[in-house]
Structures are given as C-alpha cells and as structure tokens.
N, C-alpha and C positions, 0 to 999 in steps of 0.2 A: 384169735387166741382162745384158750380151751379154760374155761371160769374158773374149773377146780387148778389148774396153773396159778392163779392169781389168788385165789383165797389159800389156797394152802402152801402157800410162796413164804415160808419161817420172818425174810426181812423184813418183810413191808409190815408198816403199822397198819391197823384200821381206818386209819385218814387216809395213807396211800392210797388202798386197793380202793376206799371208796370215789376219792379222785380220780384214779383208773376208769369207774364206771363213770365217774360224769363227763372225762372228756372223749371216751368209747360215746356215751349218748351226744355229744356236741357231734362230733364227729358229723353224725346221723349216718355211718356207712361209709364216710371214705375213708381215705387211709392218709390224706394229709389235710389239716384244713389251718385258718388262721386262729389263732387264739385271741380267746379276751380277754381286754383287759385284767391284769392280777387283781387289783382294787372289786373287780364285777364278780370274779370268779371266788374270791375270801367272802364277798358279800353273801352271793348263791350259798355258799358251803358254810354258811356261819363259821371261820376258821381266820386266825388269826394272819402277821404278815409272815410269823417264825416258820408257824407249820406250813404253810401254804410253801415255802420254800424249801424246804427239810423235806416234803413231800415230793416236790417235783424233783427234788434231786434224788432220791433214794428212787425212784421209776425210771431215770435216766442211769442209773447205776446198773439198776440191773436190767436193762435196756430194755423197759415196757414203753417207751415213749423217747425221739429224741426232740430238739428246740431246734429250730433254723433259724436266725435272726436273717430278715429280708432288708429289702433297700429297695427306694421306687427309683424310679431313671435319675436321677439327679444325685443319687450315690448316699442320700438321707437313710437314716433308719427309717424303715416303716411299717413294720411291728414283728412278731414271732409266729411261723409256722409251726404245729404239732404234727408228728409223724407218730401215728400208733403203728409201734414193731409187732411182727408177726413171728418173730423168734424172739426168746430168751435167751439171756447171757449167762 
C-alpha cells in the first residue's frame, strides 16, 4: 500500500494511520500474521482501551486491515489473525 494513501486518507485519525505503521512493522513483511495481545499492543502505543478500538475499527472500515478470529482443533478461540489489505475501500 502506497504511504501517501494512508496519510492523506481525510478519515483516519492520527492514532489510526499511526497504528497502520505498527502493525505494517509487526507484520515485518507478510500479509497475514497473528496479532497481540490488545493489553500489549495499547501498552507499545501508549493508547488507551477507547482508542485502541475506535482505531482498529475505522482501518477495518475503510478496509486498511481486516481481523480473522481463529480456533485451534478443539473449536476454542485462539486468538486474531491481522490481514493488512492491499486495496482500499
């Protein structure tokens, strides 16, 4: 995804796009990986529990990211895959 997209994107707040770049840097290169913990990820980003969610949802809005909730064999939750989108909505 092309940076000047993302900063010059009118919805997104300044916390969004900056969450954009940390989990493009989690990432490190793929295009799906497991997410951490929210508690880990509000600690990293000094950011409350409001933003922190108001954030992931306005990137899923406008389809910069979507959430896969997983399951291990036993049908349990077992945590959130991140998918960073290669198109916008």
């Amino acid at each position: 995804m092309d940076i000047q997209v993302i900063m010059q994107h009118r919805n997104l707040t300044m916390q969004a796009k900056a969450m954009y770049f940390y989990l493009v840097g989690v990432a490190d290169g793929a295009q799906e990986f497991k997410l951490k913990p929210p508690t880990e990820i509000r600690n990293e980003l000094n950011i409350g529990d409001c933003a922190y969610h108001s954030n992931i949802k306005l990137l899923q809005k406008y389809g910069f990211i979507e959430m896969i909730r997983t399951k291990d064999s036993t049908g349990r939750y077992s945590g959130i895959v991140c998918k960073i989108c290669s198109e916008v909505i």
